[in-house]
PDB file of N, CA, C and O in Angstrom, chain B, residues numbered from 101:
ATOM      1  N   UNK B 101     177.624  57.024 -12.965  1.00  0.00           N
ATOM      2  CA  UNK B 101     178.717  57.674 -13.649  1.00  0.00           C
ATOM      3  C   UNK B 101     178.407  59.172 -13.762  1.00  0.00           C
ATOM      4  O   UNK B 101     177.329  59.588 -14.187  1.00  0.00           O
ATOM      5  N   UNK B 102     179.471  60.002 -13.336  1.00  0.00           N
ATOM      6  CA  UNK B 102     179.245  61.554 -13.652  1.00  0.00           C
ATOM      7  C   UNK B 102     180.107  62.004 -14.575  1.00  0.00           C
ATOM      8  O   UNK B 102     181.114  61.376 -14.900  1.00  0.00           O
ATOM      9  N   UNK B 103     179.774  63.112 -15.056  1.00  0.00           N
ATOM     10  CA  UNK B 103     180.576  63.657 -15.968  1.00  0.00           C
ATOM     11  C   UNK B 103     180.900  64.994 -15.818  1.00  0.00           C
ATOM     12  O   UNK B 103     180.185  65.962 -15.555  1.00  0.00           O
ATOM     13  N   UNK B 104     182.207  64.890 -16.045  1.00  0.00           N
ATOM     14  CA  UNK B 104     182.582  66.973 -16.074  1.00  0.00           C
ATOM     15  C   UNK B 104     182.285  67.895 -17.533  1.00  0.00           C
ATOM     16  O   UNK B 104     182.640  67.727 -18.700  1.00  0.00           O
ATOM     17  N   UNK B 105     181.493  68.894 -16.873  1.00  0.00           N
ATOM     18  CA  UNK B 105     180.855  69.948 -17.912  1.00  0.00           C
ATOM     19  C   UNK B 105     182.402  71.032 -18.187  1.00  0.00           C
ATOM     20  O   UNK B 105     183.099  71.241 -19.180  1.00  0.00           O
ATOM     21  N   UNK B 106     182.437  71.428 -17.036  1.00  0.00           N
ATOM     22  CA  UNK B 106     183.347  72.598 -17.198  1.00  0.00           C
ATOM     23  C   UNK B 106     184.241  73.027 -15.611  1.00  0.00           C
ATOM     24  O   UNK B 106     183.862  72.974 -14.441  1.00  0.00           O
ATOM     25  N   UNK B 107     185.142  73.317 -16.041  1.00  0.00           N
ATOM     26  CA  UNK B 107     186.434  73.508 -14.852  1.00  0.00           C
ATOM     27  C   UNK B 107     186.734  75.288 -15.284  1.00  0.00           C
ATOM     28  O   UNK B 107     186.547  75.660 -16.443  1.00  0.00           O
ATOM     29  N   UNK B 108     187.178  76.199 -14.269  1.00  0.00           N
ATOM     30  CA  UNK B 108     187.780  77.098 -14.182  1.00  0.00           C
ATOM     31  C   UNK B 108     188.671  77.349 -12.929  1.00  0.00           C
ATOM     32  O   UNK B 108     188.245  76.965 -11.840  1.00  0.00           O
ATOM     33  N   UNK B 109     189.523  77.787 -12.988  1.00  0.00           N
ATOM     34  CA  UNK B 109     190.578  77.879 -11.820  1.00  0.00           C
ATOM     35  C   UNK B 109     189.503  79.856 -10.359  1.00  0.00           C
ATOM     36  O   UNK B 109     189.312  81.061 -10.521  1.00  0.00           O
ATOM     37  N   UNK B 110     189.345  79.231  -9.692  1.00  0.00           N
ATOM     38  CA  UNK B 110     188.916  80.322  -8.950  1.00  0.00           C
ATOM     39  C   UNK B 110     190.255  81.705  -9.102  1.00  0.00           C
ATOM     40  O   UNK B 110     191.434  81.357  -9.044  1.00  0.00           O
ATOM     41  N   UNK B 111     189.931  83.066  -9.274  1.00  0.00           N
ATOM     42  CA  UNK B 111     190.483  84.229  -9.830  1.00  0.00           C
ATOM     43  C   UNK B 111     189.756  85.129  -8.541  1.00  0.00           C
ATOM     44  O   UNK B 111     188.559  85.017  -8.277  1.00  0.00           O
ATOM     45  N   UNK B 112     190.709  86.051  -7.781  1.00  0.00           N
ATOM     46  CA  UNK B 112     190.309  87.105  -6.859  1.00  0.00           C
ATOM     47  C   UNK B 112     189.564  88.132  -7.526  1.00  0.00           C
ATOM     48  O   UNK B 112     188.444  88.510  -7.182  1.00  0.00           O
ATOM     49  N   UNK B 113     190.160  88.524  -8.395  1.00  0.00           N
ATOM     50  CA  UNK B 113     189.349  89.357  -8.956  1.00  0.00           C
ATOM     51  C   UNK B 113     187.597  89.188  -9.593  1.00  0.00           C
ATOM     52  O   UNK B 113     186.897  90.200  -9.605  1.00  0.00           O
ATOM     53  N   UNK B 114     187.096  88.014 -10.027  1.00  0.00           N
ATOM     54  CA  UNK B 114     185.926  88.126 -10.143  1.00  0.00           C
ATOM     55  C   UNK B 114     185.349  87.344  -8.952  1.00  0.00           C
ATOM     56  O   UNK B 114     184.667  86.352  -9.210  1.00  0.00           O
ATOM     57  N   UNK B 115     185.589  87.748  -7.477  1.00  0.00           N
ATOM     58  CA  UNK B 115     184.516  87.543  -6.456  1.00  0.00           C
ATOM     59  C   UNK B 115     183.627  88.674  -6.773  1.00  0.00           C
ATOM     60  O   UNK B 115     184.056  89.440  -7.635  1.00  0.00           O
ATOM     61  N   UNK B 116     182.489  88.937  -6.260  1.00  0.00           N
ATOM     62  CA  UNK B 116     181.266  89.637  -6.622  1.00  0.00           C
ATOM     63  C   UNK B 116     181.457  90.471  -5.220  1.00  0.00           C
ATOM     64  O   UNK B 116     181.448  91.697  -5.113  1.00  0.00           O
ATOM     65  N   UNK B 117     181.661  89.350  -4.001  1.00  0.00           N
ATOM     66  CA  UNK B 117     181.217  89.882  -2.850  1.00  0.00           C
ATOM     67  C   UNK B 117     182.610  90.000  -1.960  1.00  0.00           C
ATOM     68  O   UNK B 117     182.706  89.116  -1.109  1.00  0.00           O
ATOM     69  N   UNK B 118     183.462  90.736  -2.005  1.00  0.00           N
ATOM     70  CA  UNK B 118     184.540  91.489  -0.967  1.00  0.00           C
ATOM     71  C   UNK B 118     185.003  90.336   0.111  1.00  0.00           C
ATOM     72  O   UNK B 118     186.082  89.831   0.422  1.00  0.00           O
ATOM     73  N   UNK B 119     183.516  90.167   0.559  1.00  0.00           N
ATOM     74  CA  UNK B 119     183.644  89.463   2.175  1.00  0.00           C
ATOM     75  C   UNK B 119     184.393  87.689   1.729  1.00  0.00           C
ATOM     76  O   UNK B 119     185.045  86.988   2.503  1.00  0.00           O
ATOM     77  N   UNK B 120     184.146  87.466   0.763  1.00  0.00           N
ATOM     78  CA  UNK B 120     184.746  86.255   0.375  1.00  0.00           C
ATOM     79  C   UNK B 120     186.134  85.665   0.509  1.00  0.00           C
ATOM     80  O   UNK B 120     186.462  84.485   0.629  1.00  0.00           O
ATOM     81  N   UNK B 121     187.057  87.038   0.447  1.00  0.00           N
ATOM     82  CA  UNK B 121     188.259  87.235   0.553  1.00  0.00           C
ATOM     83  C   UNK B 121     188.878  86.483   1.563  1.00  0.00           C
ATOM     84  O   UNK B 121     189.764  85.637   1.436  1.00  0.00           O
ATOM     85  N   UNK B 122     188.190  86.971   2.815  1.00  0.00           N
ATOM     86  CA  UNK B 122     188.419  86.286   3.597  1.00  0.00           C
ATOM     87  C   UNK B 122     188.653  84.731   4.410  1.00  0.00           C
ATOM     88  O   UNK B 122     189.013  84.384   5.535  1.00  0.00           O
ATOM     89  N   UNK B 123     188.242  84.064   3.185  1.00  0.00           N
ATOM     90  CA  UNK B 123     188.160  82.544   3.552  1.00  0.00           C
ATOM     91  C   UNK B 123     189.272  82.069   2.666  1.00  0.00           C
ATOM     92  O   UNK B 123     189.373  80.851   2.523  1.00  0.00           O
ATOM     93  N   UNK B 124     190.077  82.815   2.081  1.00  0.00           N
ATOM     94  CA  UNK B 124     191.537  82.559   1.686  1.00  0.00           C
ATOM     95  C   UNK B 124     192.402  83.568   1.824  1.00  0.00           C
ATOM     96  O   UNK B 124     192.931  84.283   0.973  1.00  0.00           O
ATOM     97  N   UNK B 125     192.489  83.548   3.000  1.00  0.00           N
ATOM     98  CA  UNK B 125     193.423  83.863   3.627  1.00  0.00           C
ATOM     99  C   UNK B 125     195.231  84.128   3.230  1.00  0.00           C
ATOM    100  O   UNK B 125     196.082  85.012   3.326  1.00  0.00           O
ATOM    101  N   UNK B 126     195.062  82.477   2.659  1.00  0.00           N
ATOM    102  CA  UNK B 126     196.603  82.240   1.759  1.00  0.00           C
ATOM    103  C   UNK B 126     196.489  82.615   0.500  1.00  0.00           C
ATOM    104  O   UNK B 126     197.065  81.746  -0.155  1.00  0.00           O
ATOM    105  N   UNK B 127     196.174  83.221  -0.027  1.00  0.00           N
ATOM    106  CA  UNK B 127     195.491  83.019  -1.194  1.00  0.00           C
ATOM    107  C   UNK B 127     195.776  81.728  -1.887  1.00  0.00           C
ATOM    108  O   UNK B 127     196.366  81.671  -2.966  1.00  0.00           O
ATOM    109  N   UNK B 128     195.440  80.944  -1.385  1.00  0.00           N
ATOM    110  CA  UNK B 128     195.105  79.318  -2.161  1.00  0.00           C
ATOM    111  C   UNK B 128     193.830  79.106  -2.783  1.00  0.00           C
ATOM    112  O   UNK B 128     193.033  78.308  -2.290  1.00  0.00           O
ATOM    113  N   UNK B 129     193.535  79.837  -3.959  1.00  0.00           N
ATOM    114  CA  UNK B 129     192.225  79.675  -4.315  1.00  0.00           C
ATOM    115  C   UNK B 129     192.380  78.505  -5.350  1.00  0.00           C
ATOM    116  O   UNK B 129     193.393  78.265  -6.007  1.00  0.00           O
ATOM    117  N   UNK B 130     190.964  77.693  -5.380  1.00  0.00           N
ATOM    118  CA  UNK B 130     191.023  76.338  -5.645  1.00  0.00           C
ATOM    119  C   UNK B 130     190.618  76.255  -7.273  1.00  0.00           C
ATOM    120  O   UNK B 130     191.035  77.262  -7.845  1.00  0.00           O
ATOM    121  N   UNK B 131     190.097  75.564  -7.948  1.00  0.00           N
ATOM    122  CA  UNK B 131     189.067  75.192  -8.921  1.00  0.00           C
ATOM    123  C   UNK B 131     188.001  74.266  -8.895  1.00  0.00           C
ATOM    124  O   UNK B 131     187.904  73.101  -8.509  1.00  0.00           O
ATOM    125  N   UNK B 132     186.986  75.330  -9.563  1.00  0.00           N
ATOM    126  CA  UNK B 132     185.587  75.269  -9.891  1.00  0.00           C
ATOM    127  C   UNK B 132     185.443  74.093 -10.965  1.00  0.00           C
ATOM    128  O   UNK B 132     186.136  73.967 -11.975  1.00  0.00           O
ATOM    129  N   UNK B 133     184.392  73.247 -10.541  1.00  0.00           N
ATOM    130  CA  UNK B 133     184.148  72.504 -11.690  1.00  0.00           C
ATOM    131  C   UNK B 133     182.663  72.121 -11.544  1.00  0.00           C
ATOM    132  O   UNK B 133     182.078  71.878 -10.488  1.00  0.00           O
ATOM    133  N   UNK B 134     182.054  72.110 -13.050  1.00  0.00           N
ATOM    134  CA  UNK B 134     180.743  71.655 -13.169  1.00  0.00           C
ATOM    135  C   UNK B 134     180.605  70.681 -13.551  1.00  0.00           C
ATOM    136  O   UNK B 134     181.481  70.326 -14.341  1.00  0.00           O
ATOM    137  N   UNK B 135     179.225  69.442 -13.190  1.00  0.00           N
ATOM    138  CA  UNK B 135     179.271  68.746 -13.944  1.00  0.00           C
ATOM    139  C   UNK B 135     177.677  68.110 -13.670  1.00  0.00           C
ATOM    140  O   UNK B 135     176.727  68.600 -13.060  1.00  0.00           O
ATOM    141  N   UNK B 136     177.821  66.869 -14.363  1.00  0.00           N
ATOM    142  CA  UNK B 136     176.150  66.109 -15.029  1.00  0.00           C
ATOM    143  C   UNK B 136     176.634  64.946 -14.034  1.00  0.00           C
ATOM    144  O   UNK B 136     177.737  64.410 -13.924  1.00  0.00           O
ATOM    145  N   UNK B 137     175.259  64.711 -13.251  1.00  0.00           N
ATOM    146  CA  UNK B 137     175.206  63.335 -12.482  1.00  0.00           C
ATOM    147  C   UNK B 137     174.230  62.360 -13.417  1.00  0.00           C
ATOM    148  O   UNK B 137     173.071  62.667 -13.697  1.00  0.00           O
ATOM    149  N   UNK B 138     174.806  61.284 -13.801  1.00  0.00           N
ATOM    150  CA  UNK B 138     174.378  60.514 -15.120  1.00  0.00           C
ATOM    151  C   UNK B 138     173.176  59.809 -14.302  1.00  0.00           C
ATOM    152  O   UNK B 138     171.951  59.878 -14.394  1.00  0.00           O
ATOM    153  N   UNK B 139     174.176  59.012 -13.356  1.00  0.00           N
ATOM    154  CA  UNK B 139     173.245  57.720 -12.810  1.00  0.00           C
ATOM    155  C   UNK B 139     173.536  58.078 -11.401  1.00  0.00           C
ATOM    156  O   UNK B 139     174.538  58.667 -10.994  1.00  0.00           O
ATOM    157  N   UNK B 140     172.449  57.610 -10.656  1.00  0.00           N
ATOM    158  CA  UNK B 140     172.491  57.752  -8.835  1.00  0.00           C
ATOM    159  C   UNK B 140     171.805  56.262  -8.394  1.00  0.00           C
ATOM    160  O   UNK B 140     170.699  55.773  -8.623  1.00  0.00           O
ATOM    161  N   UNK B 141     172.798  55.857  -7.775  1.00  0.00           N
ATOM    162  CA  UNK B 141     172.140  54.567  -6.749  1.00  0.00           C
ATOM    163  C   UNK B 141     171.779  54.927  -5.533  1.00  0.00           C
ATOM    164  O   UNK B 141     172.288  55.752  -4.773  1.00  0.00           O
ATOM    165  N   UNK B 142     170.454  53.940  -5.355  1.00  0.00           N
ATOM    166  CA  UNK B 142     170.242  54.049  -3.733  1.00  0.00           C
ATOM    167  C   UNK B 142     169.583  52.911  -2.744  1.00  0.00           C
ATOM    168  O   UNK B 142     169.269  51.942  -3.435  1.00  0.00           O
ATOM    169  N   UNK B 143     169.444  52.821  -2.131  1.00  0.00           N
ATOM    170  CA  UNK B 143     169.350  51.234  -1.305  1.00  0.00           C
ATOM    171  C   UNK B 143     168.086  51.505  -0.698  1.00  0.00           C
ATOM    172  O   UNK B 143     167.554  50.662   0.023  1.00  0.00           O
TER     173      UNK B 143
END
């Protein structure tokens, strides 16, 4: 089970780095989200 810490909607204005711009093109910028991986299975 994971859990979400925190969500923000991605904003042009606080890219850091210019060149970023470029990979939205449309400006379709997405949202950011953090979060806690509780439990992990593995075989």
């Amino acid at each position: 089970m994971n859990r979400k810490i925190y969500t923000q909607d991605i904003v042009l204005d606080n890219f850091l780095d210019p060149e970023m711009v470029k990979f939205y093109p449309k400006k379709d910028y997405h949202r950011m989200y953090v979060g806690e991986i509780r439990r992990c299975l593995s075989k």
